[in-house]
Each structure stands twice: as structure tokens, then as C-alpha cells.
N, C-alpha and C positions, 0 to 999 in steps of 0.2 A: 876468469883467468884467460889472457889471448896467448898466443902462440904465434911469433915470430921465425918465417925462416930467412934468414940473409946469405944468399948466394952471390959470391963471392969473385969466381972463377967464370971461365965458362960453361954454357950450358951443359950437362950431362946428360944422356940418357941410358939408365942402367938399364941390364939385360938380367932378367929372372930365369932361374931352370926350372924345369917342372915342377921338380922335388922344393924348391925356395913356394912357387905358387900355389902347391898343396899346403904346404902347411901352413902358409900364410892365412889363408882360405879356413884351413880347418879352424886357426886359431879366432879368425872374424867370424866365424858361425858357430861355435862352441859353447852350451848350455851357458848364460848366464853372462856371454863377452859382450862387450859393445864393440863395434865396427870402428868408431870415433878414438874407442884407446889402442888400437889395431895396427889404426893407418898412423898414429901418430910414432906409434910403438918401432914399425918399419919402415918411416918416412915413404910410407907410397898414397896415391891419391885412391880417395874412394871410391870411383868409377870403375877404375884399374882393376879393383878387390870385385866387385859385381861381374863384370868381361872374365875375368878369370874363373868365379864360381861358376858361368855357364858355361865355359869351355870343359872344365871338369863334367860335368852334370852330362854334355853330349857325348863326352868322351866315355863316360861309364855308360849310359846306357845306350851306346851305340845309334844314339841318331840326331841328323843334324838337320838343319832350319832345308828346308825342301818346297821350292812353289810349282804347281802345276799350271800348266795352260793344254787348251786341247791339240791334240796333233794336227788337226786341220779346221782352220778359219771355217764357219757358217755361212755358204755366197748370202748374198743378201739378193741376188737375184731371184731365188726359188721361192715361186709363191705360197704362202702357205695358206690351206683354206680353212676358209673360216669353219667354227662348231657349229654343227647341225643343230638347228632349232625350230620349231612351232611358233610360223608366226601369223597371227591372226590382226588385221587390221580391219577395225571397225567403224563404219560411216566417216571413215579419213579422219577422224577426231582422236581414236585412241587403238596404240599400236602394243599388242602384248605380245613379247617374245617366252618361248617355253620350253626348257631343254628339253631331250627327251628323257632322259633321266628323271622326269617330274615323275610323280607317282602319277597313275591315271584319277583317282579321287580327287588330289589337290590341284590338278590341270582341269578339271571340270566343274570345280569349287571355284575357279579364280574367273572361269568364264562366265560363270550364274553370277557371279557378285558384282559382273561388268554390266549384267541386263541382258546379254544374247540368249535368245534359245536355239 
């Protein structure tokens, strides 16, 4: 079945009260309603019905869409230094870096199994 509207006149745009877009609202979320017999029900588009369920939703629980950034920009001059690390380089061929954070067993494991003593 389609659904034609022919608008006749000119363009309108209706104004909704609160109280029109609560219960509109209640009525498209309502156990068991479909959205589709909703909008057709009050001639409004279903976007509409969506914008207005969130309007409600921040308006009950008191809080609204919020971005932070930081108070002050990062120079990007300031060097930052690098993480401390264990670095042994052997016969110019092979380079092991080691946090210090390694345990001492698994930093002395990693060097036997390179062949240094």
C-alpha cells in the first residue's frame, strides 16, 4: 500500500509544543507501536520523532552532548626525552635495546642467547 501526500498550498512549517512532542514521542516508543504508523498517524517525518526522543532523554537526565579539548595547546617545541634503556651493541652486527623495567634474569637470558659473555 503507498501513501501519497499532495501539497497544495504553500510550503508550511508547523511548530510543535513540548507537550504535542512528548506525547508524540511517547506514542512512537510505546510497548508494541511502530514509528511508521506514528509519523503517518501525525503527519510528521521520522527524523523529527528521533531529534525530539533525544531532546527529551537530555532534558530528563540533565545532560547534554559536551566536547572537551585541553585548556592549553602542547608546544611542540619541548623536547621530550627519550625512555631510558640498556643498550648493548655487539661486534657492530647486532643492536639489543633493554628497558629497565626487564627483570634482571630475562635481561641476562636475552644476552646468553646473543653468545656474549
Amino acid at each position: 500500500m503507498s501513501h501519497v501526500t499532495l501539497l497544495t498550498g504553500p510550503e508550511r512549517r508547523r511548530r510543535w509544543s513540548e507537550e504535542d512532542q512528548c506525547r508524540i514521542v511517547a506514542a512512537a516508543f510505546a510497548p508494541g507501536a511502530a514509528v511508521v504508523t506514528v509519523v503517518r498517524q501525525y503527519d510528521v517525518a521520522t527524523s523529527l520523532i528521533y531529534k525530539w526522543r533525544r531532546t527529551v532523554r537530555a532534558r530528563e537526565t540533565g545532560f547534554a552532548e559536551v566536547v572537551v579539548v585541553p585548556a592549553e595547546p602542547v608546544a611542540a617545541s619541548v623536547p621530550v626525552a627519550p625512555p631510558a634503556v640498556i643498550e648493548l651493541e655487539i661486534a657492530g652486527k647486532v643492536r639489543l635495546r633493554i628497558p629497565p623495567t626487564t627483570p634482571p634474569t630475562l635481561a641476562a637470558a636475552m644476552v646468553k642467547a646473543l653468545g656474549v659473555s
